[in-house]
C-alpha positions in Angstrom: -52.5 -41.9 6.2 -51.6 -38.8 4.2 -49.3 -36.4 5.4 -50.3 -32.7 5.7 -48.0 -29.8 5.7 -48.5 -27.9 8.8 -48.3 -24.3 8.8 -48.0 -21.9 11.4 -50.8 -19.0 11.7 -49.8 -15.8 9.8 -48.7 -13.4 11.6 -50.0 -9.8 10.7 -47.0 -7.0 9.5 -47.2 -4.1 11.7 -46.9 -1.0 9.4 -45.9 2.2 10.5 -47.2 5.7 9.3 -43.3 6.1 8.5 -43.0 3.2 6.0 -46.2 4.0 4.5 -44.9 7.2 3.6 -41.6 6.1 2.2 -43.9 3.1 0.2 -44.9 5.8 -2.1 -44.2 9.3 -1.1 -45.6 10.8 -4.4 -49.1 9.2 -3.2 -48.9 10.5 -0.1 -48.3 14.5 -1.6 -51.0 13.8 -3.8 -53.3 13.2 -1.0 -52.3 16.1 1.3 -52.6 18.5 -1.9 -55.9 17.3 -2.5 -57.0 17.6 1.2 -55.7 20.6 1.8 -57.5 22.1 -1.6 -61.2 20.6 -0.1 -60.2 22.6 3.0 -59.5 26.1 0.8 -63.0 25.2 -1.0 -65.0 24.8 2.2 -64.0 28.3 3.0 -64.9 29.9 -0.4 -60.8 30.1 -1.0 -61.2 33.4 1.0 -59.3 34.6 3.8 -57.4 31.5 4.9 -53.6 30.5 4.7 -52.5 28.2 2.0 -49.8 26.6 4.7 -52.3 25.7 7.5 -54.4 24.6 4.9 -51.4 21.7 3.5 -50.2 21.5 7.3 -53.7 20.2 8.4 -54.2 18.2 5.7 -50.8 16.6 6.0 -52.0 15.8 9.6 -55.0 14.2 8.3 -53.7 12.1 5.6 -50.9 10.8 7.7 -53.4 9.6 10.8 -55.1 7.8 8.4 -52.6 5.3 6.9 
């Protein structure tokens, strides 16, 4: 009889919104900039603030990785 190797089952790496962000935090501003400029555009870039807009975004991005 042949011999197999026996392998335990992989266990999945929990990833937090923290490590993501350090992984590659020039990603990360590139995506909240570019959120946060769709927001200004679905307003006509008229009476809004440029900070909500980047703090929302920031919210968004970061919920989703």
């Amino acid at each position: 009889m042949a011999k197999t190797a026996r392998t335990e089952p992989a266990t999945p790496k929990k990833s937090s919104t923290r490590q993501a962000k350090k992984a590659n935090p020039g990603m990360r501003q590139r995506m909240i900039a570019e959120a946060a400029y769709y927001r200004a555009e679905r307003r006509g870039f008229v009476s809004g603030d440029t900070v909500q807009d980047w703090l929302e975004a920031e919210k968004e991005i970061d919920r989703s990785i």
